[in-house]
C-alpha positions as CSV (number, residue, x, y, z in Angstrom):
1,X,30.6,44.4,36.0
2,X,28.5,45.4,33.0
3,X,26.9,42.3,31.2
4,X,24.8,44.4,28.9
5,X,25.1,42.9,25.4
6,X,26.0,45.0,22.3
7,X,23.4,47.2,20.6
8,X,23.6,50.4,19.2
9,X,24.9,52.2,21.9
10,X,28.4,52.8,22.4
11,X,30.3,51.0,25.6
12,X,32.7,53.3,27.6
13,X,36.4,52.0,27.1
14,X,37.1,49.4,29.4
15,X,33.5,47.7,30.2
16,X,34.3,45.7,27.1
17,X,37.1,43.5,28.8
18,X,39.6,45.0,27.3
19,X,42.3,44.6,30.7
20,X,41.5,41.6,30.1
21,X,43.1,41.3,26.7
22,X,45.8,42.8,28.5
23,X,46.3,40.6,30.9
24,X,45.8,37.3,28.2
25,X,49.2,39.1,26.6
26,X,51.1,39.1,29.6
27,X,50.1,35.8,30.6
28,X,51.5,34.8,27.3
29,X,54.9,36.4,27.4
30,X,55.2,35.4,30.9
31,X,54.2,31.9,29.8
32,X,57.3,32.2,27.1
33,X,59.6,33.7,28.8
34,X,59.0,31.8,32.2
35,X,62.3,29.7,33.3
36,X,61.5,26.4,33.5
37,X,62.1,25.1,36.9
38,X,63.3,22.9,38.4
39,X,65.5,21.9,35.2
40,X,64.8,18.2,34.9
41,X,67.5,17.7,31.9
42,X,70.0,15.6,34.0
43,X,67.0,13.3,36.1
44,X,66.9,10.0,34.6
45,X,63.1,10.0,34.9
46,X,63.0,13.2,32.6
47,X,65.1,10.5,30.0
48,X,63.2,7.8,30.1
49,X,60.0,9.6,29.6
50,X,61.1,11.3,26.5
51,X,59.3,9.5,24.5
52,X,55.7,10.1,26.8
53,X,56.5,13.5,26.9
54,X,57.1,13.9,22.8
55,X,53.7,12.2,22.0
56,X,51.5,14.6,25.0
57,X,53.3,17.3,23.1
58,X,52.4,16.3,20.0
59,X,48.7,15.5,21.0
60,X,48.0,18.2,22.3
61,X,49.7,20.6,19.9
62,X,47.6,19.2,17.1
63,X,44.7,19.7,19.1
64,X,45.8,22.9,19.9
65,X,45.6,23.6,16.1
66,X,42.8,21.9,15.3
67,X,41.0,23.9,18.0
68,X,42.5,27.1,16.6
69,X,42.4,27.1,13.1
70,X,38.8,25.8,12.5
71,X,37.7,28.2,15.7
72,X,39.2,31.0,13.7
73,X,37.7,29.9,10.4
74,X,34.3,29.5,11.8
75,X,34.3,33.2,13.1
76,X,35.9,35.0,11.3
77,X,32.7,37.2,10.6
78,X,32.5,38.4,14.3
79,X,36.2,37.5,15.8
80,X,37.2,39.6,18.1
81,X,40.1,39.3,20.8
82,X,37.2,41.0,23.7
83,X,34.9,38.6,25.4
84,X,31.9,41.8,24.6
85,X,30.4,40.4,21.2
86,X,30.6,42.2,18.4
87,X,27.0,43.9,17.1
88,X,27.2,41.3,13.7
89,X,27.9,38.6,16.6
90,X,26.3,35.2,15.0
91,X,25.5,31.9,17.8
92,X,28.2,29.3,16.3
93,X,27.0,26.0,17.4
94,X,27.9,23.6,14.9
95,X,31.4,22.0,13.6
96,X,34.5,22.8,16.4
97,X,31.6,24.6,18.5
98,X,29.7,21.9,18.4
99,X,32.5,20.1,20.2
100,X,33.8,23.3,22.7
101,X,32.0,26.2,23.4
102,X,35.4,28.0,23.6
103,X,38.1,26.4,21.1
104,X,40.6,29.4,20.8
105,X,40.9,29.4,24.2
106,X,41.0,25.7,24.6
107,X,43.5,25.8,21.9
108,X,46.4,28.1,24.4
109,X,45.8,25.8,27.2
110,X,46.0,22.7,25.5
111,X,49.4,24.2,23.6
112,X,50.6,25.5,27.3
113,X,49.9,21.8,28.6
114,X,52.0,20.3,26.0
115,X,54.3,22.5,26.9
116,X,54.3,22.2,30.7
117,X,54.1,17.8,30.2
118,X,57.3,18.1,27.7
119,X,59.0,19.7,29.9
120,X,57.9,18.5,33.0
121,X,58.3,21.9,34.3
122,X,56.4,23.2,37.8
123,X,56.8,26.5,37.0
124,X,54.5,26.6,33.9
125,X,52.4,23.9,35.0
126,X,51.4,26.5,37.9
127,X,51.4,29.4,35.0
128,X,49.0,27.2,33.0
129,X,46.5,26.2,35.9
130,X,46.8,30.4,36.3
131,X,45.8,30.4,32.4
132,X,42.6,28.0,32.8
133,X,40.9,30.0,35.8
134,X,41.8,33.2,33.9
135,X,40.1,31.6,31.0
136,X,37.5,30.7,32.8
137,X,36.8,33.9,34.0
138,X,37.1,35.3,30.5
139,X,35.2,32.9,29.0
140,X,32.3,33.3,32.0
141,X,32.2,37.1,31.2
142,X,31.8,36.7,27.5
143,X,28.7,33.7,28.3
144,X,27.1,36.1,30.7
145,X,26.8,38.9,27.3
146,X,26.1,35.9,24.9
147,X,23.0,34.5,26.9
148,X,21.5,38.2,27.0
149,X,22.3,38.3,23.2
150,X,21.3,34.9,21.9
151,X,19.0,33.6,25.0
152,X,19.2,30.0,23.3
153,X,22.7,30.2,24.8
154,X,21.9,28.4,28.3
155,X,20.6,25.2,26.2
156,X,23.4,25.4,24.3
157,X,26.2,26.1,27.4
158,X,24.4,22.8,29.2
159,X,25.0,20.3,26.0
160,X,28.8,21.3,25.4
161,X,31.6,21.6,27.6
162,X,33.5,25.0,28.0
163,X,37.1,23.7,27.0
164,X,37.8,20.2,27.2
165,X,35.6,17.9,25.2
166,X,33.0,15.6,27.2
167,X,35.1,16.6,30.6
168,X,35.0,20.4,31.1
C-alpha cells in the first residue's frame, strides 16, 4: 500500500483510496436500505424501552451533528472525501479535533448507532460494527500519510482518541 504523502507529484488513480470511497457509499446504502431484522415492533420489551431507545437516538444524533458540522466547518480548506491529504492539507488540532481525531467519521457511526439502539435491530448493529473496522481502516490509512506529512502527528494521535471521546 502506498503511504507516500502528497507533494508535487501526481498519484496514479487508485493509490489515493479512492475504492475506499467506494466502498464508504455502499456501506451507506446498504446501511439504509438494510431490513431491519428481526422486527421487534410486536415484543413488549421493544415497548417498554421506547422511551431508552428515543433518548440514545437523540444523543447520539446530536452528537452525530455536532461531530459533523463543526468537522466540516473546521476543514473546509482541505476536505476531501479520500483519506490521501490534499497538497494545501493543514494539521487541525484544536476545537472538535481537539476532542476526535476523526469526527466526520465518528459522526456516521455514532448516527448508525442511534439507529441500530432505536431499533434494536441485529442486522445493522452487525452492519455498523462492519462500519467502525472499515473506519478504522480508513482512518489508519489516512494517519499513516498524515504522520509522514505533519510528523507532530504521532504526539498528537497519542493525546486524542480516534472516534469516541476519552474511550477510543
Amino acid at each position: 500500500m502506498n503511504t507516500k504523502p502528497p507533494g508535487k507529484s501526481k498519484v496514479p488513480w487508485g493509490k489515493k483510496g479512492e475504492y475506499l470511497v467506494a466502498l464508504q457509499f455502499v456501506l451507506l446504502i446498504t446501511f439504509i436500505f438494510l431490513p431491519v431484522y428481526p422486527s421487534s415492533s410486536s415484543v413488549e420489551l421493544f415497548k417498554l424501552a421506547t422511551y431508552i431507545r428515543f433518548a440514545v437516538l437523540a444523543v447520539c444524533w446530536l452528537i452525530a451533528i455536532m461531530f459533523g458540522t463543526t468537522g466540516l466547518y473546521q476543514i473546509k480548506h482541505s476536505l476531501t472525501p479520500l483519506p490521501y491529504p490534499v497538497e494545501r492539507n493543514q494539521l487541525e488540532t484544536k476545537g472538535i479535533f481537539s476532542v476526535v481525531r476523526h469526527p466526520l467519521y465518528s459522526s456516521q457511526l455514532f448516527a448508525a448507532f442511534g439507529w441500530t439502539v432505536f431499533q434494536m435491530s441485529v442486522s445493522h448493529f452487525l452492519l455498523t460494527a462492519l462500519g467502525f473496522l472499515f473506519f478504522s481502516y480508513k482512518a489508519s490509512l489516512e494517519e499513516s500519510w498524515l504522520t509522514e506529512l505533519h510528523p507532530e502527528y504521532t504526539d498528537y494521535a497519542h493525546r486524542v482518541h480516534k472516534f469516541i471521546p476519552w474511550v477510543y
